[in-house]
Structure formats: structure tokens, C-alpha cells
N, C-alpha and C positions, 0 to 999 in steps of 0.2 A: 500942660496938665501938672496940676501940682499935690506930690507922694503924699503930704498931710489931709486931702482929701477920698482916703479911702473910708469904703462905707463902715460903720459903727460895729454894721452885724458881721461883715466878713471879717472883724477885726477878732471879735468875741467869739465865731467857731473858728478861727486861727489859734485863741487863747485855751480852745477846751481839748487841743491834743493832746493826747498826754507824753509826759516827759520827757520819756524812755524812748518816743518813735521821734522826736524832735532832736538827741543827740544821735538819732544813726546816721552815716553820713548819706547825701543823695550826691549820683553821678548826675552828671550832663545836666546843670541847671535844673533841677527839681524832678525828674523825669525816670523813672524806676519802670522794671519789667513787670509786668503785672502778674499778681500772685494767681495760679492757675489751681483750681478746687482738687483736692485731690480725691480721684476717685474712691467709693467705698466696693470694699475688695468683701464679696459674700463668703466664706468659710464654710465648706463644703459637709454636710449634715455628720456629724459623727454620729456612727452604729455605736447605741449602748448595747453593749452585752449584759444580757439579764442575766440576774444572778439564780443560778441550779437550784436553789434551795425554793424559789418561789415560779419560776417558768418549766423545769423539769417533772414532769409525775414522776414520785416514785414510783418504783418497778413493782410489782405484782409478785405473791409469791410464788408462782410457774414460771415467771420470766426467769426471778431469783436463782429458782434449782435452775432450769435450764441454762444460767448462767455458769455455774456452778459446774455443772457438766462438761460444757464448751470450754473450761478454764482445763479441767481433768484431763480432757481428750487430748488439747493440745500441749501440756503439760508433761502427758504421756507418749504421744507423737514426737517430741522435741526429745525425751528420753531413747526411743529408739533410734532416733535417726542421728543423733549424736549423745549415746550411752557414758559420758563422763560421770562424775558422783554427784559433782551439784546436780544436774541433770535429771539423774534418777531419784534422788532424794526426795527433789521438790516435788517430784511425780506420784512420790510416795506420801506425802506429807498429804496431797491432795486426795488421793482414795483414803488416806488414814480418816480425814476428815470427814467425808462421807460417809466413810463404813461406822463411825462416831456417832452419826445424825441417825441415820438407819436404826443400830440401834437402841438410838433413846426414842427413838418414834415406834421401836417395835415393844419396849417397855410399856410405854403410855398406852400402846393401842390396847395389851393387855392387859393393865391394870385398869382403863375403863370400864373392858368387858367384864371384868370380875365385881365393880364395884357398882354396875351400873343395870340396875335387877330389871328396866324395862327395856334395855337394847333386847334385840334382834340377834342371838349368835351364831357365828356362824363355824360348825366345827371343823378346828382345822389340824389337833393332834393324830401324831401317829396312828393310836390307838381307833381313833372315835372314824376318822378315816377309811382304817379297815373296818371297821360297822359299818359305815355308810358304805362301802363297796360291798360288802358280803349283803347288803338287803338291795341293792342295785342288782346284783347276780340274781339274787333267789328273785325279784319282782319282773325279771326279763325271762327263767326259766320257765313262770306260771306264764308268763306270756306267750312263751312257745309251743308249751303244751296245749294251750286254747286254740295257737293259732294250727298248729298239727293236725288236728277235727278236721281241717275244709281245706287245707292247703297239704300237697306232697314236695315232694326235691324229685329234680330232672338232671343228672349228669351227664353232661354231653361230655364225651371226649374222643379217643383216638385208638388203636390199640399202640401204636410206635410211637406214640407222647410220654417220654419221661415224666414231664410234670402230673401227666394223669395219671399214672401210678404211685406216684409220691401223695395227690391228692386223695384218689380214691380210698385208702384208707380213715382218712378225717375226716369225710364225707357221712362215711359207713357209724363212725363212732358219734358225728355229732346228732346223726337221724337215730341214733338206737337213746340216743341220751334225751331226746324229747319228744322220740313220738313218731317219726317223719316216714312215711313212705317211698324209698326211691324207687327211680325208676332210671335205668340207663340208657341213654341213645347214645349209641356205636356209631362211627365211621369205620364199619369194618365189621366181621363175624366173633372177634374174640370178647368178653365179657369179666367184670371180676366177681370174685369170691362173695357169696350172699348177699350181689346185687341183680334184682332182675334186669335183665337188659331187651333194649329190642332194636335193630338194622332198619329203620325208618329214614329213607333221603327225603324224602317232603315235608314230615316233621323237621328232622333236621334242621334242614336250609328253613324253614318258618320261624324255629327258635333262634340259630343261630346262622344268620347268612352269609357272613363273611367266613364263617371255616375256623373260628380262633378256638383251641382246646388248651384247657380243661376252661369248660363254661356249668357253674348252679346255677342254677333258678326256684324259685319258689313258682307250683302252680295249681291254679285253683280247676277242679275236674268241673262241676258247675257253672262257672262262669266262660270257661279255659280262658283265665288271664294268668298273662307268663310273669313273672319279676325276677329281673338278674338279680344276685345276690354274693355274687365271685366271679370276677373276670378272671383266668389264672389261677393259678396254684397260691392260697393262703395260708395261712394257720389258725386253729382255731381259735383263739381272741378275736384276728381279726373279721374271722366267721360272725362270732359273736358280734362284736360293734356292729357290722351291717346290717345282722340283722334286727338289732336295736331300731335303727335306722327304720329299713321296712315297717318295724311296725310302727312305730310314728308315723307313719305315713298314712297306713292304712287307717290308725286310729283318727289322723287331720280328714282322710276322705269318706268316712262312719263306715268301714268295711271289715271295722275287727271290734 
């Protein structure tokens, strides 16, 4: 077999190797380890962090104060429990700011009211105050007086009840001040000073069955419906307020 007869075409893709791979040298008679694919290595998803300013809502302004607050609290908590100067200062710094916000929001709130002729005001000076209390008092008086006509006062109490004698005089003054009829039910023969009284154990225990003195009630002879109105020994404001109360009531159930 002779070397000058090799084929034309194996000579021509022998000739289109290029260069560069024709000076590398081949081991063992032409015979090279075969170039093995090198795997593609996938890169594991990076988390973008979105940015605050477009994935964040801003806060609300209730979150805001409540922010604000919780910054004061612990601020102030940190101040006590370790009282150094930074400490307190910062603590300080933080109510100073608040009480700062406060008030310019309590400026604004009344220079609206002053400038703004269709609001709704609501009064809140010293002065206008006690007016609204002094026509609150006089509109609960006329009340008592109306309600006086069809309702009396029932004091139950004890003769050996300290509280009953500390009460029974506020009792006597706040019936002679509107009107009120009492009437006393005794646990016992003794009685006080210009109150009628009477020794009734079946009333009694109907009004009050458990035995607790000093017990008012407001009661209607007409209908005889009873209304506690002092559990215990009060004073008379707080006379007052409950009985505010009552008649509210009466007036929600159309009975006054």
C-alpha cells in the first residue's frame, strides 16, 4: 500500500485544522483523553431585597404617635432602671417632644374653633364649664321635684349601724331639699329625729333580703315599685349622680 495514495478529501479536512491545535503535542501516537462536557453548575436564585421606599407602606399616622409612645415608654423604662444622665436626658428629650406636639395641636385646635364660625363648639373653659354644671344641677333639681309627686325615700337601716347614723342625716337633708317623703324601716324599736319610722320584718326582708344596712330606695305607693338608689353609706353628690341615673331610666322606660 502506497502513503501517496491517500484520499484527496482526508487530505483537505487534515489541511482545515487549525494551527494552534496542530502545534500541541499528541501523546501515544495521536491518541488524546477525550475532553469531557463540563457540567453547567445552576446558581442558586438570589433573594432581591426590595427596596423600603417602594415594597414598605408608610406608617399611618396612629401607627406614627403609637410609635412615638413606645419609643417614650422604653426610653423612660431604660431611665429608671439604669438612672445614669444620658439616660434620663434622652428620656427627657422624648416627653419634651411630645409635650412640644401637644401643644401646638392644642393651639391649632383653638384657633380653628375661634376662626371657624360653622364648627360645632364645644365648651371647655373654666368658667363656661361651671355654667354647664350649675344648669346640669338646677335641670336634675326640677327633676326631683317632679319626681317627688309619685315617688317617696324608704331607709332601711339598723339601730347599732354606725353607717346608719352617719347616713341618716343626708338622707333627712337631701328629702327636705326636694320634696321626698321618708319613711323608716327599723331592724329594731329605735328611730331618728323627724323621720317616720316603722318595725316591719316582712317589708323588711321584701325590700331588703339579705340584711345589708344602711339601704335607700326610691318607692312608688301606686304602683309599689322599690329602686335602690344607695347601697351603704354615700354622700350627697354621690346621692345626686344616682339619682341622675334613675331618672334616666325611668325617663328610657316612659315612667317619669
Amino acid at each position: 500500500m502506497s502513503l501517496y495514495k491517500i484520499p484527496c478529501v482526508l487530505l483537505l479536512s487534515l489541511s482545515s485544522v487549525h494551527a494552534s491545535e496542530m502545534d500541541k503535542p499528541k501523546g501515544w501516537l495521536w491518541y488524546q483523553d477525550p475532553v469531557m462536557p463540563k457540567e453547567k453548575i445552576e446558581k442558586p436564585l438570589e433573594k432581591k431585597e426590595s427596596s423600603p421606599s417602594v415594597s414598605q407602606k408608610p406608617l399611618s399616622a396612629t401607627e406614627r404617635l403609637e410609635e412615638q409612645k413606645k419609643a417614650f415608654e422604653e426610653a423612660k423604662a431604660l431611665a429608671i432602671l439604669e438612672p445614669t444622665l444620658e439616660n434620663v436626658a434622652n428620656a427627657q428629650r422624648h416627653h419634651n417632644f411630645i409635650m412640644a406636639q401637644a401643644s401646638d395641636f392644642q393651639k391649632s385646635w383653638t384657633t380653628a374653633e375661634l376662626i371657624n364660625p360653622g364648627y360645632e363648639k364645644i365648651v371647655t373653659s373654666p368658667g363656661s364649664l361651671k355654667i354647664k354644671e350649675e344648669q346640669d344641677e338646677a335641670s336634675l333639681s326640677n327633676d326631683l321635684k317632679i319626681l317627688s309627686k309619685e315617688f317617696g325615700l324608704i331607709f332601711a337601716f339598723k339601730p347599732d349601724c354606725p353607717y346608719c347614723h352617719q347616713f341618716a342625716p343626708l338622707v333627712k337633708q337631701f328629702a327636705v331639699e326636694h320634696g321626698f317623703d321618708v319613711q323608716g324601716l327599723s331592724k329594731g324599736d329605735e328611730c331618728f329625729e323627724a323621720m317616720t319610722c316603722s318595725k316591719n320584718e316582712s317589708a323588711l326582708l321584701a325590700v331588703n333580703p339579705k340584711l345589708e344596712f344602711p339601704m335607700l330606695y326610691l318607692a312608688n305607693p301606686k304602683t309599689n315599685e322599690v329602686i335602690p338608689v344607695a347601697h351603704g353609706y354615700i354622700g350627697l353628690d354621690a346621692l345626686m349622680t344616682n339619682m341622675k341615673y334613675v331618672i334616666s331610666y325611668l325617663k328610657n322606660e316612659g315612667q317619669f
